[in-house]
TIMAR-792971 format. One line per field, with one value per residue: x, y, z of N, C-alpha, C in turn; residue number from 1; residue in three letters. Coordinates in pm, 1 decimal. Example, Ala and Ser with C-alpha at 12.3 -4.5 7.8 and 13.67 -1.06 7.14 Angstrom:
<atoms>
n.px: c(1319.0, 1285.0);
n.py: c(-569.0, -225.0);
n.pz: c(780.0, 708.0);
ca.px: c(1230.0, 1367.0);
ca.py: c(-450.0, -106.0);
ca.pz: c(780.0, 714.0);
c.px: c(1320.0, 1290.0);
c.py: c(-330.0, 3.0);
c.pz: c(780.0, 787.0);
k: c(1, 2);
r: c(ALA, SER);
</atoms>
This chain:
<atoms>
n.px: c(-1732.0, -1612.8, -1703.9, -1633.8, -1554.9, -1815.3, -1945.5, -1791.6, -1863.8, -2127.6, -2128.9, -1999.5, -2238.2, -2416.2, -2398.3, -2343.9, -2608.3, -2745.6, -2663.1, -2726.5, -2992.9, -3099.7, -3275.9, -3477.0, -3363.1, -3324.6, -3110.7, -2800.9, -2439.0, -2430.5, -2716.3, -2677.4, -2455.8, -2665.7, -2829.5, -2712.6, -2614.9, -2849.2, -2961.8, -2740.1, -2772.3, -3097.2, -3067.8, -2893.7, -3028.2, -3269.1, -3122.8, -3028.6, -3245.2, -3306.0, -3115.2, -2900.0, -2717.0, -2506.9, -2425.6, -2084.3, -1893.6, -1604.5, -1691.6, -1760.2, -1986.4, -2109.0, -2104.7, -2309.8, -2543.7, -2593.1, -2623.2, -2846.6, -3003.8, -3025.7, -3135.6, -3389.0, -3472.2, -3482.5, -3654.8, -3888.6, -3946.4, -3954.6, -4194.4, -4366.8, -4340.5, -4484.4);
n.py: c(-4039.1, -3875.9, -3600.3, -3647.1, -3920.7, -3996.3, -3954.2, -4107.8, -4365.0, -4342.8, -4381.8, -4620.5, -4765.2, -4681.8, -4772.3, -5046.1, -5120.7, -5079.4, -5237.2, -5499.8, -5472.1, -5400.2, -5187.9, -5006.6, -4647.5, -4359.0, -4079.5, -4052.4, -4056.0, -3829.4, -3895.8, -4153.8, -4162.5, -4022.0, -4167.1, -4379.8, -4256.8, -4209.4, -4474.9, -4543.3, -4382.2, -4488.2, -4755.0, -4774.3, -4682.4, -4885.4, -5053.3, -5000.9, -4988.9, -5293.0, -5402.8, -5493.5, -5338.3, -5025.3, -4808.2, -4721.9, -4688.5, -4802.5, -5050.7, -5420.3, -5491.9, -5237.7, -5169.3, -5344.1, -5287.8, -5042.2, -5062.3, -5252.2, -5086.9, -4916.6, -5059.1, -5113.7, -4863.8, -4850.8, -5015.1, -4893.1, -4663.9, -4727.6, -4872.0, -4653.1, -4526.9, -4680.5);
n.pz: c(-863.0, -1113.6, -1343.4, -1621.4, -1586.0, -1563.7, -1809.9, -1988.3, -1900.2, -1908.2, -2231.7, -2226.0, -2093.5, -2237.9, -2585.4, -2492.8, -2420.5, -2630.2, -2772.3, -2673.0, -2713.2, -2972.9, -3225.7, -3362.0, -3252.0, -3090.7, -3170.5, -3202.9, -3106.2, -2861.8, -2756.5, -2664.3, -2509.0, -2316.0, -2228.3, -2123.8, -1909.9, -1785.2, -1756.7, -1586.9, -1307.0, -1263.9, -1273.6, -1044.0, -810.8, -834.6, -761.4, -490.8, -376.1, -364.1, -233.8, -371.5, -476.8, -549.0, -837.5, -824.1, -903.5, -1178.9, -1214.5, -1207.5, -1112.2, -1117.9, -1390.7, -1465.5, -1327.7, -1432.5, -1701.6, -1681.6, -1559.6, -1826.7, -1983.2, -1910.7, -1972.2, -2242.8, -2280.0, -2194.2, -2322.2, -2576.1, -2554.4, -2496.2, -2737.9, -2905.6);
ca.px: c(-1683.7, -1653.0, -1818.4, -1532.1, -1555.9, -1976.1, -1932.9, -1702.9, -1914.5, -2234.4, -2122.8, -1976.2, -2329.5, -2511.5, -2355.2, -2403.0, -2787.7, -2786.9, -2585.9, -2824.7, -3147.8, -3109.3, -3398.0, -3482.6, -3404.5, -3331.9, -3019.3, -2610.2, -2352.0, -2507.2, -2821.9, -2632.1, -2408.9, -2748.6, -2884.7, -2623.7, -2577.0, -2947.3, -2956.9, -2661.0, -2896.8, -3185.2, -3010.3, -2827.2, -3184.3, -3317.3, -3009.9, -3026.4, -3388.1, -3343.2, -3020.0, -2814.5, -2569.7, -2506.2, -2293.3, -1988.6, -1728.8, -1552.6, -1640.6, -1849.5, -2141.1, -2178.2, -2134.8, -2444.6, -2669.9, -2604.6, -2690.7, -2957.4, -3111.0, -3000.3, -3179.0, -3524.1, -3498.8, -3485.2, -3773.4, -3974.6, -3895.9, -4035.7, -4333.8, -4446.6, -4355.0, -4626.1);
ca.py: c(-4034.5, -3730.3, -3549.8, -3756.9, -4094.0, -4021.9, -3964.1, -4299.1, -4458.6, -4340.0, -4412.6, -4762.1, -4825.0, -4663.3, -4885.7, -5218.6, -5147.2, -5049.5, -5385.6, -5610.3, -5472.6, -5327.7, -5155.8, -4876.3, -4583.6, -4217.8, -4047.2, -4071.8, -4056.3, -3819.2, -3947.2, -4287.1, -4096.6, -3972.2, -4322.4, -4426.0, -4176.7, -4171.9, -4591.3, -4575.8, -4344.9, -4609.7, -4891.0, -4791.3, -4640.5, -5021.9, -5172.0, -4957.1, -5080.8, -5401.3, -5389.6, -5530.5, -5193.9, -4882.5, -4763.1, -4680.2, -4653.2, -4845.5, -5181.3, -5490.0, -5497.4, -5115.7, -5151.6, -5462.6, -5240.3, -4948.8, -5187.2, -5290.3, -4954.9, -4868.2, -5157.2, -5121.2, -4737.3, -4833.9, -5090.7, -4784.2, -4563.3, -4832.0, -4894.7, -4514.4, -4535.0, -4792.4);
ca.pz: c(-999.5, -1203.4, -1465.7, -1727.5, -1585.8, -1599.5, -1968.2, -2048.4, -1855.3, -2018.8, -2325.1, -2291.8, -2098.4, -2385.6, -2656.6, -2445.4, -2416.6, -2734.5, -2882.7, -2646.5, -2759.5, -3082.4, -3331.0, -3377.6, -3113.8, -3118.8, -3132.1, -3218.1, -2974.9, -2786.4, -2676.9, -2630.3, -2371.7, -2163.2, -2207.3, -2055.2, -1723.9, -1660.3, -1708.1, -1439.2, -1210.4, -1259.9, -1218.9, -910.1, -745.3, -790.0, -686.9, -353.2, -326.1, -397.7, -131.8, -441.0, -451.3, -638.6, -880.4, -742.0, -1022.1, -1290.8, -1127.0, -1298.2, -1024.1, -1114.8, -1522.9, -1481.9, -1292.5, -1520.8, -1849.7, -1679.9, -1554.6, -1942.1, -2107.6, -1880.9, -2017.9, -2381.3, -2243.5, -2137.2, -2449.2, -2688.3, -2531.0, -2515.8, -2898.9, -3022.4);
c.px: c(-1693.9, -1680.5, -1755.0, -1588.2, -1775.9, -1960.8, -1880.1, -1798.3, -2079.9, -2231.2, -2074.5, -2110.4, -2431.3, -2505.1, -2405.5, -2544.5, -2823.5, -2773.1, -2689.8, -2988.4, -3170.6, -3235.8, -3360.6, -3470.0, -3349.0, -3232.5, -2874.2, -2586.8, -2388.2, -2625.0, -2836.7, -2556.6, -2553.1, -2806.1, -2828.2, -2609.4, -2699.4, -2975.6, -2876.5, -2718.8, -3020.5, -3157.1, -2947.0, -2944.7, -3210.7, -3200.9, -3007.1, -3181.3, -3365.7, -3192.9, -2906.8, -2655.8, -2585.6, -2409.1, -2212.7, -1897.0, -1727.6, -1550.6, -1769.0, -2023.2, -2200.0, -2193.5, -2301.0, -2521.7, -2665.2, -2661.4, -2803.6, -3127.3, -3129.0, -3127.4, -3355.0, -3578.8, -3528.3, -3642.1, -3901.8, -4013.4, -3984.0, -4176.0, -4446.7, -4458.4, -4478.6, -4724.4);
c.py: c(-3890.8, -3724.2, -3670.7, -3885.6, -4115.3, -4026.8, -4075.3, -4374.9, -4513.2, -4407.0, -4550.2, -4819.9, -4866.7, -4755.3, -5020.3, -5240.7, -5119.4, -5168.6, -5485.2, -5621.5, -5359.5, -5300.9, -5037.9, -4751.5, -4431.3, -4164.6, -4079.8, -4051.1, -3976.8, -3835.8, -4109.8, -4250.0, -4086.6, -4104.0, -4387.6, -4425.6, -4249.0, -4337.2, -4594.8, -4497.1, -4482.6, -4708.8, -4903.8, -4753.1, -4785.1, -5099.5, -5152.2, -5034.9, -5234.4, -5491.2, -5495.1, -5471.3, -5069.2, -4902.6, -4723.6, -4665.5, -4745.1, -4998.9, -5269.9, -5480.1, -5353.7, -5118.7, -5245.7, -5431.6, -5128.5, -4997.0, -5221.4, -5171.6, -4877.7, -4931.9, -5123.5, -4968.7, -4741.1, -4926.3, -4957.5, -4709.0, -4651.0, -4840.3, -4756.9, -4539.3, -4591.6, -4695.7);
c.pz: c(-1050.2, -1347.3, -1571.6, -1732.7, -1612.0, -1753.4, -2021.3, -2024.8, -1893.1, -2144.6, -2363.7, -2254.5, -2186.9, -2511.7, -2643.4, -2470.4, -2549.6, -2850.2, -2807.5, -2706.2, -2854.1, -3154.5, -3294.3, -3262.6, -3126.6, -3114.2, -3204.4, -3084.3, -2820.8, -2707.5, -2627.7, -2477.1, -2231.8, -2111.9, -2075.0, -1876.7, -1671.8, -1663.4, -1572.8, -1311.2, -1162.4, -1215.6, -1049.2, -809.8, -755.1, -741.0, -548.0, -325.1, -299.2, -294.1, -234.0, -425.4, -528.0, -722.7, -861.8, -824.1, -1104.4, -1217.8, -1213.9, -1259.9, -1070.8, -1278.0, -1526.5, -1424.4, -1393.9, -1661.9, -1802.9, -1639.1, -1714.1, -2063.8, -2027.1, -1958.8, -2187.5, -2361.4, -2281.0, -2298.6, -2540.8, -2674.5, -2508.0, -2662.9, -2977.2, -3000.9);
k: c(1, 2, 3, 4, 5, 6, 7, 8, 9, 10, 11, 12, 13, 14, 15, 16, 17, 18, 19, 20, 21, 22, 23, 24, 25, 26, 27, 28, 29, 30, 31, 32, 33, 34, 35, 36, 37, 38, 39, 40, 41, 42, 43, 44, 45, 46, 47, 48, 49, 50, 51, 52, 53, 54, 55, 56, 57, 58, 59, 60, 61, 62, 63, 64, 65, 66, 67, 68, 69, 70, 71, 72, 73, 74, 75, 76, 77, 78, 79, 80, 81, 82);
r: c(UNK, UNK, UNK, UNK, UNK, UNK, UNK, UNK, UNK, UNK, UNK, UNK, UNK, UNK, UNK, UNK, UNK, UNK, UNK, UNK, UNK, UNK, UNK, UNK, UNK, UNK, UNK, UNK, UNK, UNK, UNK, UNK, UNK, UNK, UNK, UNK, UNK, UNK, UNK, UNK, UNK, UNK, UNK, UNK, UNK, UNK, UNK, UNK, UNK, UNK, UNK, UNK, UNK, UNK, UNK, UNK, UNK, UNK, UNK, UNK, UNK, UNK, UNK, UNK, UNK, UNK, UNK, UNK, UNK, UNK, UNK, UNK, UNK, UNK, UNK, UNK, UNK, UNK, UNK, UNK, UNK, UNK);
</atoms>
C-alpha cells in the first residue's frame, strides 16, 4: 500500500475505533489518522502471530484486524490515563 492508501486507511480505522469505544481520547483528525496506521501495524503483528493474516490492503480481513489493533490501542491509552 502506499503512503495515501495508509492515510485513508488510518483514518477510516481511526473513526471506527473511535465510534466503537467512544469517551474521552486525545486528538482531532490527526491523531485519529496515527491511531489508525499504528492500530493497522498492531493488529496485523498479532494477526501474523496468531497465523490469522496481515494487513494487506483495502480488504475486510485487513480493515477487522486494523480496528482491532486500533481499539486494543485506545484500550492501552486509557488505562495508562487513570
Amino acid at each position: 500500500m502506499g503512503i495515501l492508501s495508509w492515510i485513508v486507511m488510518g483514518l477510516i480505522v481511526g473513526l471506527l475505533a473511535k465510534f466503537i469505544m467512544p469517551g474521552r481520547d486525545p486528538g482531532g483528525l490527526i491523531i485519529t489518522i496515527l491511531l489508525g496506521i499504528a492500530g493497522a501495524f498492531v493488529g496485523g503483528f498479532i494477526g501474523s502471530l496468531l497465523g490469522v493474516g496481515t494487513v494487506t490492503g483495502f480488504n475486510l480481513a485487513s480493515l477487522l484486524l486494523a480496528v482491532g489493533g486500533a481499539l486494543l490501542l485506545l484500550l492501552l491509552y486509557r488505562q495508562t490515563r487513570r
